[in-house]
Residue, then its C-alpha position, 0 to 999 in steps of 0.5 A: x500500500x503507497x502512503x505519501x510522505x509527510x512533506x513530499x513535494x514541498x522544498x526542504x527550505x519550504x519546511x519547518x519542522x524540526x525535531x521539536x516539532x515532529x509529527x504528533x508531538x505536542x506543541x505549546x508555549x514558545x514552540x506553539x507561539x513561533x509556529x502560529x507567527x510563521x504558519x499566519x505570516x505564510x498564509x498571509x503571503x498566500x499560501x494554503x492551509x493544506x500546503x501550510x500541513x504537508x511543510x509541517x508535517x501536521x493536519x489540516x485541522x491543527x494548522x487551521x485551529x492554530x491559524x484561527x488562534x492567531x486571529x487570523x481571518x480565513x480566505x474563501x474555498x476559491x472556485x466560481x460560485x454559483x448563481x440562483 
């Protein structure tokens, strides 16, 4: 069975985690303030919350949780929209 690789595809200098940060381990204090700092300026320069995921190792649910603990405000799902 082929399972993807947390962070395939995405530019070793793309990513940021690092062994305090591995996939599953706990975040908090400092750690979890620094990452929410880089995750919210990466968004706010564009980039995806799934791409934001795969760079980190991380779900899309915690990436979009600690997104909104920055305060930061969502963009739409993209795509036309549809008309009545």
């Amino acid at each position: 069975m082929f399972r993807p690789v947390p962070g395939a595809g995405v530019p070793k200098e793309e990513r940021v985690v690092s062994d305090e940060l591995r996939k599953g381990a706990r975040v908090s204090g400092e750690s979890r303030a620094e990452l929410a700092a880089e995750l919210r300026r990466r968004y706010d320069e564009g980039e995806s919350i799934r791409s934001l995921a795969a760079a980190t190792g991380r779900s899309y649910g915690f990436v979009h949780r600690l997104l909104g603990e920055t305060g930061v405000e969502l963009r739409g799902r993209g795509g036309a929209t549809r008309k009545a």
